[in-house]
Backbone as JSON, one array per atom type, in Angstrom:
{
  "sequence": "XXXXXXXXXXXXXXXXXXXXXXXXXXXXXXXXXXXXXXXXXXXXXXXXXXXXXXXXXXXXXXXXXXXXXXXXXXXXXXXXX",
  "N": [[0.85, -1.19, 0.0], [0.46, 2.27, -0.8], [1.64, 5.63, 0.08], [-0.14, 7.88, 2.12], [-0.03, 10.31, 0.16], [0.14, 9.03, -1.98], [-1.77, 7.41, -2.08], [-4.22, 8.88, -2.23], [-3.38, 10.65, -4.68], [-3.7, 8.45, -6.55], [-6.6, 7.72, -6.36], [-7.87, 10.01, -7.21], [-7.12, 11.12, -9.61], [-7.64, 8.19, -11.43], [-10.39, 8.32, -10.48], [-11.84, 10.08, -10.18], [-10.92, 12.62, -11.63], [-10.51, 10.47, -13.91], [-8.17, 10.45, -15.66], [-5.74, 8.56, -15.43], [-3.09, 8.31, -15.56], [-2.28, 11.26, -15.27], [-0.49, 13.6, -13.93], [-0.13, 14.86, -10.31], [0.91, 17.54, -8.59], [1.53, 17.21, -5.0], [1.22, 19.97, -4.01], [-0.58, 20.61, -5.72], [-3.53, 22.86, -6.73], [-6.59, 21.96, -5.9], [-9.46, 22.23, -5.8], [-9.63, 25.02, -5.59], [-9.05, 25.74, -7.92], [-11.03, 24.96, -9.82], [-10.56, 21.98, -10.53], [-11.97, 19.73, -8.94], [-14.86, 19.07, -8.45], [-18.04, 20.15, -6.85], [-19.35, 18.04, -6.69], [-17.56, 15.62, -6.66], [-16.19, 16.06, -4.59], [-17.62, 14.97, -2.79], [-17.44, 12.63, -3.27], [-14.75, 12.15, -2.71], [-14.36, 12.56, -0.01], [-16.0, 10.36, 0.94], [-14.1, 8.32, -0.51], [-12.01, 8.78, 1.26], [-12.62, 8.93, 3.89], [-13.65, 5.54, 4.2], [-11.17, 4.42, 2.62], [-9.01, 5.07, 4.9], [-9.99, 5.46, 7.33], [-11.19, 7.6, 9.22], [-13.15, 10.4, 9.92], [-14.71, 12.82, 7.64], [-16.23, 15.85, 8.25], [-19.28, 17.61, 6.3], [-18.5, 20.44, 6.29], [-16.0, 20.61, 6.51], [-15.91, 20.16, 3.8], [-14.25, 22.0, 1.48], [-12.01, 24.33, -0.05], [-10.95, 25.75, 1.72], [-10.02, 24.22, 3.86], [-8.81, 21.9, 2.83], [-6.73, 21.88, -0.16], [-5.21, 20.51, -1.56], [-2.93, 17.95, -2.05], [-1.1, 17.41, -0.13], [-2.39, 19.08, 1.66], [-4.45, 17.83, 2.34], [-4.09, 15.11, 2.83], [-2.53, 15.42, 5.48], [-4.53, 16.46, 6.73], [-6.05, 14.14, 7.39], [-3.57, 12.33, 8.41], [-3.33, 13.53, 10.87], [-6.05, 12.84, 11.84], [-5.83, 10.59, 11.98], [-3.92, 9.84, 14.1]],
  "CA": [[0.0, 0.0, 0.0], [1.2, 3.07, -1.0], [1.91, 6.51, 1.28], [-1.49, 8.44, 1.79], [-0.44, 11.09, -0.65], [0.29, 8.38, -3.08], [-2.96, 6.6, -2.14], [-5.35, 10.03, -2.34], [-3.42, 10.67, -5.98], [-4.15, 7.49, -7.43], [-7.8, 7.84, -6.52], [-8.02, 11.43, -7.85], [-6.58, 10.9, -11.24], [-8.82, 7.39, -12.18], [-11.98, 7.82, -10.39], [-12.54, 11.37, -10.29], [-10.75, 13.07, -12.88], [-10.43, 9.62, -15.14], [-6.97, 10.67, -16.53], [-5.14, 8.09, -14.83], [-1.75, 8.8, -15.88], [-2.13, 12.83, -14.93], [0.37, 13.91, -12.47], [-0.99, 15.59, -9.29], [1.67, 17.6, -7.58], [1.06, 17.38, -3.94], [0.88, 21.23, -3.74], [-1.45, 21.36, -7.02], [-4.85, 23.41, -5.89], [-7.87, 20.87, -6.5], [-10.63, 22.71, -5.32], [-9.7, 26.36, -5.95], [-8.58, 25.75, -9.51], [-11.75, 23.57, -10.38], [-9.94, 20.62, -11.07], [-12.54, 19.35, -8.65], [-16.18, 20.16, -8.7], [-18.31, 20.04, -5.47], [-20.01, 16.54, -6.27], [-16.49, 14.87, -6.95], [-15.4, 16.17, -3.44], [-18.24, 14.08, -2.14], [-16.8, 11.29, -3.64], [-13.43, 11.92, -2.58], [-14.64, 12.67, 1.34], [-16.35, 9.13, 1.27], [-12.99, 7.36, -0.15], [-11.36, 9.06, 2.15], [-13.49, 8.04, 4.98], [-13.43, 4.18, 3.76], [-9.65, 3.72, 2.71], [-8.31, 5.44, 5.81], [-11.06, 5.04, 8.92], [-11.51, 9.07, 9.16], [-14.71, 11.63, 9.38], [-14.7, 14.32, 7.54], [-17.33, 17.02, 8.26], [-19.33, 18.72, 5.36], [-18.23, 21.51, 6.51], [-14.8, 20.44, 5.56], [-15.19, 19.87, 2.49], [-13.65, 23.35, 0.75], [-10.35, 24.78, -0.49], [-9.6, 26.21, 2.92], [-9.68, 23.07, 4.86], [-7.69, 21.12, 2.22], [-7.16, 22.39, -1.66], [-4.15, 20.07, -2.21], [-2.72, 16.62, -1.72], [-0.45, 17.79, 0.98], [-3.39, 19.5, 2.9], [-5.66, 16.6, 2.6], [-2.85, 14.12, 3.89], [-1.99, 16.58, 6.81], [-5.36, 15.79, 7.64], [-6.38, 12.4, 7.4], [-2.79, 11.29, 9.27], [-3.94, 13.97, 12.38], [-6.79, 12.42, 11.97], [-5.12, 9.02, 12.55], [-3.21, 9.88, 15.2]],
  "C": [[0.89, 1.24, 0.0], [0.97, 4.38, 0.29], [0.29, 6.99, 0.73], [-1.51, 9.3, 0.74], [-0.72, 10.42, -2.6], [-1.08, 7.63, -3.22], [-4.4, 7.62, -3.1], [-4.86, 10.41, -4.32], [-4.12, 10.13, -7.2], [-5.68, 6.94, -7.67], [-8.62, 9.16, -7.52], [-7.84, 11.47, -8.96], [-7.63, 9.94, -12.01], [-10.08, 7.51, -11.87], [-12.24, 8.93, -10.38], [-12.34, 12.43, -11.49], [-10.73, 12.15, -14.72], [-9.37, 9.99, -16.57], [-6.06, 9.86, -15.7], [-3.66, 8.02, -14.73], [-1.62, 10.33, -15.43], [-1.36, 12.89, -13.48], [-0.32, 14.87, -11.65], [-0.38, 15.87, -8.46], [1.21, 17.6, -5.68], [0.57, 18.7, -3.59], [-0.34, 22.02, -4.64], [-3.35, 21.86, -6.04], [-5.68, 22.87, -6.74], [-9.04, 21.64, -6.44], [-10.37, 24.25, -5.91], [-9.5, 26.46, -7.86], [-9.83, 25.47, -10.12], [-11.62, 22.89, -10.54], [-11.35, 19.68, -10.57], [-13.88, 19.92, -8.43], [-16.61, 19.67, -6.93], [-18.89, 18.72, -5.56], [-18.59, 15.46, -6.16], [-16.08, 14.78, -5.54], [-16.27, 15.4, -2.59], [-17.78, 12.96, -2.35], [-15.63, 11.16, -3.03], [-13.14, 11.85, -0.63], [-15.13, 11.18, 1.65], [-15.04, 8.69, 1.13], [-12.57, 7.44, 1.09], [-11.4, 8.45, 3.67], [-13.23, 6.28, 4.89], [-11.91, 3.96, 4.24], [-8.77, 4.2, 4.11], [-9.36, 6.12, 6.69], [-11.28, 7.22, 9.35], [-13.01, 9.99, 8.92], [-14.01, 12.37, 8.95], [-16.34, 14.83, 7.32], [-17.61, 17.47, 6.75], [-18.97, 19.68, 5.41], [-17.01, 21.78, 6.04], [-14.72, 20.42, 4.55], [-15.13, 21.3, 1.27], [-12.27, 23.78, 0.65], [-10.17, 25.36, 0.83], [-9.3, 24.94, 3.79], [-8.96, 22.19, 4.15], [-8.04, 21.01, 0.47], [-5.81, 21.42, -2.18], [-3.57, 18.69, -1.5], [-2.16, 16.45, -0.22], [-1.41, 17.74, 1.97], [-3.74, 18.28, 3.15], [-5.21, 15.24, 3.5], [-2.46, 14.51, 4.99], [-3.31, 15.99, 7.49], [-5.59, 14.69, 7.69], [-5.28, 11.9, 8.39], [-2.86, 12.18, 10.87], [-4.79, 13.72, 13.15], [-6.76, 10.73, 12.81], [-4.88, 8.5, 13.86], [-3.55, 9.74, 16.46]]
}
């Protein structure tokens, strides 16, 4: 199993954007850019939840609480902890 940012990538690329080869720097802005729309981030708050045992709040789910691979991994392993 790969690291979480490597895990959250490889979900982001085939199941949400469906460019599975597209690189996704850790720092790239998902949410503020559009890359991601607001139903996708529902999708990506459930994986999230699933593959790594974690709530996230609706309330979370927006570019200030986590717009990039980094963020999103920051949370989930605080979350862990």
């Amino acid at each position: 199993m790969g690291t979480t940012n490597e895990q959250l990538r490889e979900y982001i690329a085939s199941q949400i954007l469906k460019q599975p080869n597209r690189p996704i720097p850790d720092d790239e802005a998902l949410i503020s850019s559009g890359l991601i729309d607001s139903f996708s981030l529902v999708d990506l708050a459930m994986f999230v939840e699933d593959q790594f045992g974690v709530r996230i709040d609706d309330s979370e789910l927006n570019a200030a609480t986590f717009d990039s691979l980094a963020q999103l991994a920051g949370l989930i392993e605080q979350r862990q902890a």
